[in-house]
KELO-501721 format. One record per residue (C-alpha): residue number from 1; x, y, z; residue in one letter. Coordinates in steps of 0.5 Angstrom, whole numbers, plus 500, padded with zeros to 3 digits. Layout:
BEGIN
num	px	py	pz	residuo
NUM	X	Y	Z	A
...
//
This chain:
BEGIN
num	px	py	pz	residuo
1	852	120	557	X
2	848	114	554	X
3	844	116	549	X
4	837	113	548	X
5	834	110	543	X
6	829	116	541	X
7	836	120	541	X
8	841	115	537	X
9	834	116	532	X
10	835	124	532	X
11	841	123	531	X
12	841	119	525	X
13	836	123	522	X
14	840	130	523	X
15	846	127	520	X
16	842	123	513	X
17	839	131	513	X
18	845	133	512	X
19	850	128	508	X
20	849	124	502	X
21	853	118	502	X
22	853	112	508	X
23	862	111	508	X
24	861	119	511	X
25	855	117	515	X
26	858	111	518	X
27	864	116	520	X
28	861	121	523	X
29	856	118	527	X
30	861	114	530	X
31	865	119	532	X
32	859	123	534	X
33	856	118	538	X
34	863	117	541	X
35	864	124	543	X
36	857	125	546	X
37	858	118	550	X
38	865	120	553	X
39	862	126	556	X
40	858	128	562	X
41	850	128	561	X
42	850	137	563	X
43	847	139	556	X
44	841	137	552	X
45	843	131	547	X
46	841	135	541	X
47	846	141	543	X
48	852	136	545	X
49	850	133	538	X
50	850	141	536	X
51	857	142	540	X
52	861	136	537	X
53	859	138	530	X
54	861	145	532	X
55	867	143	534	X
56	871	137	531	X
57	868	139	524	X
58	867	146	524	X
59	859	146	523	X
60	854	142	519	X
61	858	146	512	X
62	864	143	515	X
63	861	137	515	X
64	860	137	508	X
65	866	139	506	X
66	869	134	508	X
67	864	130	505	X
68	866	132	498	X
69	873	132	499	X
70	873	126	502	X
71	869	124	494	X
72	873	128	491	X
73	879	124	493	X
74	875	117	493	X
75	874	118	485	X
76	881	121	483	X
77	884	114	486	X
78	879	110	482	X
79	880	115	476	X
80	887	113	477	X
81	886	107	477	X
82	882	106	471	X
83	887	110	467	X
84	893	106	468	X
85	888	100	466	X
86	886	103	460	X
87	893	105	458	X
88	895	097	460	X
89	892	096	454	X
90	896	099	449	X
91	903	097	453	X
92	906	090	453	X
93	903	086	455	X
94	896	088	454	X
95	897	090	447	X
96	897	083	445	X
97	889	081	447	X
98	887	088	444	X
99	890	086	438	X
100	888	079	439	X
101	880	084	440	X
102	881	087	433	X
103	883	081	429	X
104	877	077	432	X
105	873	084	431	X
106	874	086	425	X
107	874	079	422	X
108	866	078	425	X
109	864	086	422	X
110	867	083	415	X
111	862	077	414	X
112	856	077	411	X
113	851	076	416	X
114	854	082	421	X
115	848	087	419	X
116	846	092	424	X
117	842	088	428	X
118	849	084	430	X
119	852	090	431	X
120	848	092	436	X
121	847	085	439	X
122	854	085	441	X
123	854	092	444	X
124	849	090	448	X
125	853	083	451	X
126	860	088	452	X
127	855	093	456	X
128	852	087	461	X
129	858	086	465	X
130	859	094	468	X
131	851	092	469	X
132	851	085	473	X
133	859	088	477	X
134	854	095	479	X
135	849	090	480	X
136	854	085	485	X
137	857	091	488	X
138	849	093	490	X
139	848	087	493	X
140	855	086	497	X
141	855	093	500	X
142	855	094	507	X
143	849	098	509	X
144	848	102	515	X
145	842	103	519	X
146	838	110	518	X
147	845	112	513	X
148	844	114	505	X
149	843	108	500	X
150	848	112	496	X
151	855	110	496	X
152	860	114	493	X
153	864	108	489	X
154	857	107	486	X
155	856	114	484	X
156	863	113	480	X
157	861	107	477	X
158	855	109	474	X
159	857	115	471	X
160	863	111	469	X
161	858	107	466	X
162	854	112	463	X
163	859	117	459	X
164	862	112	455	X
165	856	110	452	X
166	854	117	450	X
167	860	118	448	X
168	860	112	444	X
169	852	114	442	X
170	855	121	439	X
171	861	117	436	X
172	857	112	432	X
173	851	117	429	X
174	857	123	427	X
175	861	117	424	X
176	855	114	420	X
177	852	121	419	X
178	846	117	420	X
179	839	124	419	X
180	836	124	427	X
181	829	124	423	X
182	824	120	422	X
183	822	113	424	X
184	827	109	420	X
185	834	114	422	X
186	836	107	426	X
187	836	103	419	X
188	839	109	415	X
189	846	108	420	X
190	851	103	417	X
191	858	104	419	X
192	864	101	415	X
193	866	095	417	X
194	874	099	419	X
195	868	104	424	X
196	864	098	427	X
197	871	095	429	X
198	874	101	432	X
199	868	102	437	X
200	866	095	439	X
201	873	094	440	X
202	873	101	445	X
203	866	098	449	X
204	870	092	449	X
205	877	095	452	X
206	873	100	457	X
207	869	094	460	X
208	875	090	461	X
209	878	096	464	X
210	872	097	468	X
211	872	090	471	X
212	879	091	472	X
213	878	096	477	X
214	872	093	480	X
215	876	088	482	X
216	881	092	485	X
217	875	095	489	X
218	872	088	491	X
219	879	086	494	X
220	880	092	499	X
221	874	090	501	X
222	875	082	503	X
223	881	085	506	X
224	879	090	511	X
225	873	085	512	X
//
């Protein structure tokens, strides 16, 4: 059976309804559409789309459960990668540019001009390069017509992005014991130069770290393209 272009559109639809990531949506439309296509026109397309969703995925939560598990794994292997990157730093090799970091680091907070201005300068250059690789993985993506716009890897990547910073937000107040009242609370932070070091060089090792597996992930990409 050869679906029409009205009914490649339902189908479309049902399945954006249904899923929220384009990767699963890419998967099961073209198995859908193949499975539909391989079969005699003796049914409605709706209860064929209806019986091959029934059948090859266990109904519309089949699908979404699939769908998660696929998640689920897709961001265990970039936790894992992360992780072997962040503990890369502190291991032979890597524990050289961190070091390298912290004397660098820790010799800037100790000048006379570093005042809290320049300290939040600097976190807002380190935190530029998650931004511009999230905003290169946005723009390379493939894109499917109909599908979701959003990516499971980009999910991952923003909140791999996001939690760091609370956590170094949280982090940096509870160490400065800076009072969140008033107009001049941020004024009222002033960080040792030993803390300011600590944090800049983490945000520093955690953007690193989160190239590195972006970087990866841009590889498989070219290779499978």
């Amino acid at each position: 059976m050869k679906p029409s272009s009205d009914q490649i559109s339902s189908l479309q639809k049902y399945l954006r309804k249904n899923l929220k990531y384009r990767e699963t949506y890419a998967e099961f439309y073209d198995h859908i559409l193949t499975a539909i296509e391989s079969e005699i026109a003796d049914a409605s397309f709706n209860d064929q789309v209806m019986k091959v969703v029934k059948e090859d995925f266990g109904g519309v939560e089949g699908m979404r459960s699939i769908e998660y598990e696929y998640q689920r794994m897709c961001f265990k292997e970039l936790k894992k990668k992360y992780l072997h990157y962040a503990v890369d730093n502190f291991r032979l090799p890597g524990i050289f540019i961190t070091a390298a970091f912290w004397v660098l680091i820790y010799f800037m907070v100790k000048q006379s001009w570093f005042d809290m201005d320049m300290f939040l300068l600097n976190i807002f250059v380190i935190r530029i390069i998650p931004n511009i690789l999230g905003m290169i993985n946005r723009i390379r993506s493939p894109r499917f017509y109909g599908a979701p716009g959003r990516s499971i890897k980009d999910v991952f990547f923003r909140w791999q992005n996001f939690i760091p910073a609370i956590i170094f937000f949280i982090g940096y107040s509870l160490t400065t014991h800076g009072a969140f009242t008033g107009q001049a609370w941020m004024h009222r932070l002033t960080p040792t130069p030993l803390i300011s070091t600590i944090l800049i060089l983490l945000m520093a090792l955690h953007s690193l770290t989160y190239y590195k597996v972006y970087r990866d992930d841009i590889k498989t990409g070219l290779k499978l393209t």
